[in-house]
Each structure stands twice: as structure tokens, then as C-alpha cells.
C-alpha positions in Angstrom: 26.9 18.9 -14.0 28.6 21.3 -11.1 27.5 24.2 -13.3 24.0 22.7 -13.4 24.0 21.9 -9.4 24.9 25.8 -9.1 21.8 26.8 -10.9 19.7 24.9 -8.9 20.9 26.2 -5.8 20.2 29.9 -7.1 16.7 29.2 -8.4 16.3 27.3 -5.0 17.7 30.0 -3.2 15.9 32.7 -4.8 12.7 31.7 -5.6 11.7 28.1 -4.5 11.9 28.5 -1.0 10.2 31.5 -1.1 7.1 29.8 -2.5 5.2 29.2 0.8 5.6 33.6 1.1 4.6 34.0 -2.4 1.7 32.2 -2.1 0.1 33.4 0.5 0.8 37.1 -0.5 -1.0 36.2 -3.4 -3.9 34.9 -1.4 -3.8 38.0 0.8 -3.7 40.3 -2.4 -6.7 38.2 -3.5 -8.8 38.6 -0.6 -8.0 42.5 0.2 -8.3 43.4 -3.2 -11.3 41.5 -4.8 -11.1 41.1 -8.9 -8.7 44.6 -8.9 -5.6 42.3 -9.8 -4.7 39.4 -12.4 -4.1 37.2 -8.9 -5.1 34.2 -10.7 -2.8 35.1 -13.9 0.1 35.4 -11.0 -1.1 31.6 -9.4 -0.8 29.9 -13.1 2.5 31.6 -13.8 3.8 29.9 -10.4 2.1 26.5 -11.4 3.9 26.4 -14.2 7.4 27.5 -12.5 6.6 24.8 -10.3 6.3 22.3 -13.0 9.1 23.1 -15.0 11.1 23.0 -12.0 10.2 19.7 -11.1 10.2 17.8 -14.4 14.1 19.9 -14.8 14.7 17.9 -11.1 13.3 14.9 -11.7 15.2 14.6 -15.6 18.7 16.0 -13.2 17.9 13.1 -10.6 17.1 10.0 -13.1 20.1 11.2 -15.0 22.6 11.3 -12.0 21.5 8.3 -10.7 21.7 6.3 -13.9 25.2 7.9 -14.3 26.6 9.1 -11.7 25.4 6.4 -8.8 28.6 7.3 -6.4 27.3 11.0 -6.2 23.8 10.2 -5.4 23.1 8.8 -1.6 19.9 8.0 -2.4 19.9 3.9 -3.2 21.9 3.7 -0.1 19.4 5.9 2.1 16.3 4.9 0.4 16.8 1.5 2.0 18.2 1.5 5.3 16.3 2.7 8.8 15.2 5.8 7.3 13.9 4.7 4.0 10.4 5.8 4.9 11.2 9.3 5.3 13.7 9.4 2.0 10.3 7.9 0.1 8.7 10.6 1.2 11.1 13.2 0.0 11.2 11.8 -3.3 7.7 11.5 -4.0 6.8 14.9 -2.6 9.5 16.8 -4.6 9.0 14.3 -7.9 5.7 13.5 -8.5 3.4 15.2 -6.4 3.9 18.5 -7.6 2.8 17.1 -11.2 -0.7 16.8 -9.8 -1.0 20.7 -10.6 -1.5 19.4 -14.2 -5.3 18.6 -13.0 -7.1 22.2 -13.5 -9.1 21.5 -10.1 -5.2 21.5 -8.3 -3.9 24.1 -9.7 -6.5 26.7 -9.2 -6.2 26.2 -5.7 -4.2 28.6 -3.5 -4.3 25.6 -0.5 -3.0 23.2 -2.1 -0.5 24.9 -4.1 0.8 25.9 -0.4 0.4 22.3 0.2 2.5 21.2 -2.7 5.1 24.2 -2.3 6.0 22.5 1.5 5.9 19.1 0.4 8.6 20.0 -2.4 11.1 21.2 0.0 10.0 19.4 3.1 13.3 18.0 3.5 14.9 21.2 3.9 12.1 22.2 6.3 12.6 19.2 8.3 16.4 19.6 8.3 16.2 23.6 9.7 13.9 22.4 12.4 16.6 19.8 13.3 19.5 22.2 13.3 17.5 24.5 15.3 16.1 22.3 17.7 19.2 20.9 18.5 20.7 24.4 19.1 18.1 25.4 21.4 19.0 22.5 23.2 22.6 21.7 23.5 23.2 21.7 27.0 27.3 21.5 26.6 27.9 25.1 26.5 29.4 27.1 29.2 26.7 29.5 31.1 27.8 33.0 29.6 27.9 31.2 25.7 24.4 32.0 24.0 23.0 29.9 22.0 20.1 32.2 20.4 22.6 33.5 17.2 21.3 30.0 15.5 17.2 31.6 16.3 17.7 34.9 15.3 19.7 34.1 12.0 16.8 31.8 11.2 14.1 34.5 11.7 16.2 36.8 10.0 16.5 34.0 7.1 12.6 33.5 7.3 12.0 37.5 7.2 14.3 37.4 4.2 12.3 34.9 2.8 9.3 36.0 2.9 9.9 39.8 2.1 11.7 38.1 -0.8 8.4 36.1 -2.2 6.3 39.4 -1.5 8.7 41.3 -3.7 8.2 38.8 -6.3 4.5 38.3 -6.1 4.3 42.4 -6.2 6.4 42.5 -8.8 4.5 39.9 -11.2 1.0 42.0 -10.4 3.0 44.9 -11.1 4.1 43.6 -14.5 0.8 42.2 -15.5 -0.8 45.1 -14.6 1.5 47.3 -16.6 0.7 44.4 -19.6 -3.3 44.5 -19.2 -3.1 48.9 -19.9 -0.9 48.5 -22.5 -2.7 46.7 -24.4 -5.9 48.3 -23.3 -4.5 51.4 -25.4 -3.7 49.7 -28.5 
């Protein structure tokens, strides 16, 4: 199980959260260049990520829970003040994403942004809490700054998103490279 937690937190790491960048790179590949690249080759390959990566979550979570219940927070959480907002989280990383099964979805660059924020909008909502609460801590002496907290999560959301371009450029690259190839056979 650790070595299956560890996983997760590299695929999150390195490609999940940098879904949101990936997708609209694709949509501004799409719109700059009109029918020069596979962009919508690019969108069902993420579809499918997304997918597989929720039904692997959703088997991990159902599994843990039924097994593990100590190591899982979530029947405690799921009914006290904030039960709501842990509903929420659930659905949106669980079962929303497995409306990109319907063709209509899926095809669409919107709402595979929406469904890429929903998935992780926990972690969103927990980053906005860290850094709202940094910006306004007023406990600190007058020469301590508290703007390291903003600039390392600019930097992280630079990272980010130069990380999903790389990706989406990469994947046009590769299934470019695939189309000429086969073009000379």
C-alpha cells in the first residue's frame, strides 16, 4: 500500500496537477494552429489518462476504506461540520470525471478543464488556504516577510504549467513523428 501511495503522489505530482496547463496549451495549439496538429488525438489520450486515473483512485479508496478504516479520515470527516465540502471532494475526484465516457464530454476542451479542477479541487482549495493565511498573519515582527510563501507558489504554478506545456508539446511531437512514419510506409 505505501509503495502504491508513493506512485500516486508521482503521477499527481507530475502530471495530474498539471492538467489545467495541459489543457489549455492544447486549446491554444488548437486555435493558433488550425487542423496542422493531431490536437484532438492529444485531448483523447488525456481523457483516457484521466479515466484510468480515476477508476485506479476510486478501486485504491473503496479498498482502503473497506480494509484499512483507521487510515482513511473520511467516515469521520464526511459527517461532521464539514461534510458538505468532503461530499464534494469525493464526488468530483470519483465519479465526475467518469462523465468523459459520454463522447459529447470528452470532446470538449471546457469541460475537460472543468473536470481536471474539480478532480483536484481539494488541493486547490487547500493552497488558497495556506496562502491566504500567510498573506495575512499579522503576528510577525515588522522586518520578517511574509511574501517567500507567494513567490514559492508562483514559482510552483510556473513549474506547473511549463511542466503541462512540455507534456502537451511533447505528445504533438510524438504523434506527429507517428502520422510521417507511417505516411512513408
Amino acid at each position: 500500500m505505501e509503495w502504491y501511495t508513493h506512485c500516486i503522489r508521482i503521477i499527481d505530482a507530475n502530471v495530474v496537477y498539471c492538467l489545467i496547463p495541459m489543457l489549455v496549451t492544447l486549446f491554444l495549439v488548437e486555435r493558433l494552429f488550425k487542423n496542422r496538429f493531431q490536437t484532438k488525438a492529444v485531448l483523447t489520450l488525456i481523457r483516457i489518462f484521466i479515466l484510468v486515473y480515476t477508476l485506479v483512485g476510486l478501486v485504491y479508496f473503496i479498498i482502503g476504506v473497506v480494509f484499512w478504516p483507521q487510515d482513511f479520515a473520511f467516515i469521520q470527516r464526511a459527517t461532521g461540520p464539514y461534510s458538505l465540502f468532503y461530499w464534494l471532494m469525493l464526488l468530483s475526484a470519483t465519479l465526475l470525471p467518469f462523465t468523459l465516457l459520454f463522447k459529447r464530454f470528452g470532446s470538449s476542451l471546457s469541460y475537460m478543464i472543468l473536470i481536471a479542477f474539480m478532480m483536484k479541487i481539494g488541493w486547490y482549495f487547500e493552497r488558497f488556504v495556506i496562502l491566504t493565511t500567510d498573506l495575512h498573519r499579522d503576528y510577525l515582527p515588522q522586518e520578517v516577510s511574509s511574501n517567500t510563501l507567494v513567490v514559492v507558489f508562483f514559482k510552483s504554478i510556473l513549474l506547473l504549467t511549463l511542466q503541462g506545456f512540455l507534456i502537451v508539446l511533447f505528445l504533438l511531437c510524438y504523434l506527429e513523428l507517428v502520422k510521417r512514419k507511417k505516411e512513408y510506409i
